[in-house]
N, C-alpha and C positions, 0 to 999 in steps of 0.2 A: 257814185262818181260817174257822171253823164261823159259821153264823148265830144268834146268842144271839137266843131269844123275844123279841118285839118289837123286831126292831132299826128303828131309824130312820136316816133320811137324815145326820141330827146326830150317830149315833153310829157310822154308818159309816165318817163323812168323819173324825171324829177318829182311830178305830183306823186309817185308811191313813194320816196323816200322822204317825203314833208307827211303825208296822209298816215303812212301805211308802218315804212321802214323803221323811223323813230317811235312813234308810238308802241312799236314792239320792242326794242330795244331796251326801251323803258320798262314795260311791262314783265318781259321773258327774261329781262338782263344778261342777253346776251348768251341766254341756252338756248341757240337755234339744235340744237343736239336732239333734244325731247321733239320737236317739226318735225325734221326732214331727215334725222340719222335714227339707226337703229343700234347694232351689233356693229363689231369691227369687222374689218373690209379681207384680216388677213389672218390664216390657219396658226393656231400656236399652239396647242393639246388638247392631251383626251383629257376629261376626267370623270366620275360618276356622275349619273344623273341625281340632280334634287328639285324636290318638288317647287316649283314654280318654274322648270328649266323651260325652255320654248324645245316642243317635240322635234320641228324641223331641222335639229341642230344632233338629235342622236346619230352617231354610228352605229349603223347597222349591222356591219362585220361583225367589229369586234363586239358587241352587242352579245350577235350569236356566237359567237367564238366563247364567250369566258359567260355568256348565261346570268350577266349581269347590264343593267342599262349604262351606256359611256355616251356622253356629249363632245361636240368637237370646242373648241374655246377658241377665242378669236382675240388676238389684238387689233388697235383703230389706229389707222395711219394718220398720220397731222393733214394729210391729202385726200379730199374724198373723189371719187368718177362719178359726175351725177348725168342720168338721162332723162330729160322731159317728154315723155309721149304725148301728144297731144293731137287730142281729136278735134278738126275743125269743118268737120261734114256740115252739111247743112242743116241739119236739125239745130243746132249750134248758134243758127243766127235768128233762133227764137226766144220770146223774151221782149222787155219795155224796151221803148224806141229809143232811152237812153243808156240802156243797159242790158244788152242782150246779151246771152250766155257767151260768145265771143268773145265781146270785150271783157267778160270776169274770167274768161280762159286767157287773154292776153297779160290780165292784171296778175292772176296768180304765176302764171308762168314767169314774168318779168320780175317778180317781187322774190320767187322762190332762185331765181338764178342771181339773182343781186345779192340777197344772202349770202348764197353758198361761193358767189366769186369776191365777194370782199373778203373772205375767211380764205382764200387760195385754192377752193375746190375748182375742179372743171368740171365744167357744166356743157352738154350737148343737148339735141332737140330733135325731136321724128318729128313730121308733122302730117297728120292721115288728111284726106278730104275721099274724093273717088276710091285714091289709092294714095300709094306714101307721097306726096308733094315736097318735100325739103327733106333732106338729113342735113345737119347742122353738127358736123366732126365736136369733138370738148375740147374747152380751151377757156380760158379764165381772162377776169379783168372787163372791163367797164362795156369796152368792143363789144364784146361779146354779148353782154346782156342785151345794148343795144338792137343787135345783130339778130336775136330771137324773135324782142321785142316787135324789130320794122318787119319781118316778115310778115308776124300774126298778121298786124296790121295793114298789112299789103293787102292778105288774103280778107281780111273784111270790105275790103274795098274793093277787090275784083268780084266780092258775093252779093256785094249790094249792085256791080253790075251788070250781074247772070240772068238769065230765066232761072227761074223758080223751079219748075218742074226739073228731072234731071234723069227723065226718061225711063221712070220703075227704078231706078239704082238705087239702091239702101247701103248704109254702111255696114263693113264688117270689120270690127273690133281686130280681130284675127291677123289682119294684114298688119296692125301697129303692131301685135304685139311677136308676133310672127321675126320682123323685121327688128324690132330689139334684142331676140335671141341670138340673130346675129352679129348685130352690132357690139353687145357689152358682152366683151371679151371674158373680164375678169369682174369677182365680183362688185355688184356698183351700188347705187339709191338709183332707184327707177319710179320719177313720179308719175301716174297717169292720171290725165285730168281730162277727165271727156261728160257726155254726159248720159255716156251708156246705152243709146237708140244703137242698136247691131241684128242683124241677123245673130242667131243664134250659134255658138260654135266656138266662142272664142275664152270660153271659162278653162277648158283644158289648161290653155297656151299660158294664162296667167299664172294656173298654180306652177305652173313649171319653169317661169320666172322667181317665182317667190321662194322656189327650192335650194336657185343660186345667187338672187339679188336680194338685198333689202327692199320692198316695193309697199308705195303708198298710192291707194287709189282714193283724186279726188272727186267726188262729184257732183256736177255743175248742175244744177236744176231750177226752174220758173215755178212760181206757184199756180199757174194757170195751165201747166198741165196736167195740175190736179181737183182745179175747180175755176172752169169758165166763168169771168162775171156775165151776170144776165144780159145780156145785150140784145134781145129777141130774135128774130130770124138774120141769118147770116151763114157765108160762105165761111168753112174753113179748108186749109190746107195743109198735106201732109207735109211737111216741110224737107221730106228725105226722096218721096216718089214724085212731088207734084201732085195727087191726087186731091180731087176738089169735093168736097159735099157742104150740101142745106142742110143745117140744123139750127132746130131752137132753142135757144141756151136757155131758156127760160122754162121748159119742161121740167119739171122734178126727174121722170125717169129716166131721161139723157144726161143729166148733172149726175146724176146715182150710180148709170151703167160706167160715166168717164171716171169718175172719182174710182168707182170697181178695178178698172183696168189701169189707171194708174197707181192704185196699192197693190195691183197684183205683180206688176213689171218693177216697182220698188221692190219688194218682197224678193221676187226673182233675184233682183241685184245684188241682193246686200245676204243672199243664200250662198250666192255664185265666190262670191269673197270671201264669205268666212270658208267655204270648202276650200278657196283657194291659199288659206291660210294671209289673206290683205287685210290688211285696215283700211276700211271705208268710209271715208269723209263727207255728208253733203257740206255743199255750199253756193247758197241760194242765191241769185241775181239780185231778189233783196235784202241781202244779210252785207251787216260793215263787216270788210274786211277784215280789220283790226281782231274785233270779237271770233271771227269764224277762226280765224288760224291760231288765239292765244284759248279756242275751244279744243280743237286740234290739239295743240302742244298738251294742253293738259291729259286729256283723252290717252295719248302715248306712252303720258310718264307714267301714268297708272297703272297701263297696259305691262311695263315693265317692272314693277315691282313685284 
């Protein structure tokens, strides 16, 4: 799904729910539950642990108190509080000239708050760049999706007209997620959809969301940050520092050492989540919609059984 000249909030929201929205309807029939919900949102008992229970849920007190394992048990409100974290740093506007990680961070975003506010959830939004750019209060109904949607899309349009360099600043994860422990008061869904370029530091803050929120991290990834096509000598740039170097995409051992250090920063990632106790999601600049999120849903239900 390329970005036609001017697109707007209006006409994003329509092309997902022709593209995106129905064809999942169809497909998931209407369990967006196994997507984007987990557990219930609200305390309702103890009771013994049994095997398959999710660890995060034991009580630990009375745990030690009676020398037996107790889980807490939850009922699901007909009402969910959903928060969108979303990373829109500049690594983020890397990717095909019709599809840069951006726009599949708009699309997800815009497609995941449509869901959950046709169902009556509210749905909010952090949005990181330098530092936090928008909080977007929850609030439900069409407005609103909109309202997420045109900002993304503001900020792609003020980044296509930035300098590039942004003077050594890198992103830190930290600050989004830092900035959601404050915001979700009571337990919520916290989706995070970035695509994980951070300074180092910010795995802590996640598992300690995951402790009190339901949280899904998705992430946004190019396959040319894992294998540049040959294109012989040329400039690239770091897309977070500005930092410029000559290389030869066409060396064997420069294709070897990137592909190295981009399985190693995968690996990092998807280490840092399972210790965080998240579900980690890629999904690829070239992957349909459609497939990546009814791969998702399935991936979930499993996970709960």
């Amino acid at each position: 799904m390329g970005q036609a000249p001017g697109l707007t909030a209006e006409r994003l929201l329509r092309r997902l729910e022709w593209r995106v929205v129905r064809p999942l309807d169809g497909r998931l029939q209407g369990d967006y539950r196994s997507l984007f919900r987990g557990t219930g949102v609200d305390f309702s008992d103890l009771r013994e642990y049994q095997p398959g229970d999710d660890p995060r849920h034991i009580e630990w007190n009375v745990t030690a108190r009676l020398d037996t394992p107790f889980v807490r048990e939850f009922v699901e409100d007909r009402e969910l509080t959903a928060w969108l974290l979303l990373d829109h740093s500049a690594s983020m506007g890397f990717g095909p000239v019709d599809r840069q990680k951006d726009l599949v961070l708009a699309e997800l975003a815009t497609t995941i708050a449509h869901v959950l506010t046709r169902g009556g959830n509210r749905v909010g939004a952090v949005v990181l760049d330098s530092g936090i750019e928008t909080v977007i209060p929850p609030a439900t109904g069409r407005t609103q999706v909109l309202r997420i949607a045109g900002s993304l899309l503001e900020r792609r349009t003020a980044a296509g007209l930035r300098p590039s360099a942004q003077g050594g600043a890198v992103t830190d994860l930290t600050v989004l997620l830092q900035a959601a422990n404050g915001l979700a008061r009571r337990r919520s869904l916290l989706v995070v959809v970035s695509d994980f370029i951070s300074v180092p530091g910010w795995e802590p803050h996640l598992g300690r969301l995951a402790q009190r929120h339901e949280v899904v991290a998705l992430h946004v990834s190019d396959p040319r940050e894992f294998e540049l096509p040959d294109a012989g000598m040329i400039y690239v740039e770091d897309a977070e520092t500005g930092e410029q170097i000559f290389v030869d995409t066409g060396d064997p051992g420069f294709r070897a050492r990137l592909r190295a250090a981009a399985d190693e920063r995968q690996s990092m990632i998807e280490s840092a989540a399972r210790s965080a106790g998240v579900d980690l999601h890629r999904v690829g600049t070239d992957e349909d919609l459609v497939r990546a999120l009814v791969r998702i849903a399935g991936l979930r239900r499993r996970r709960r059984r």
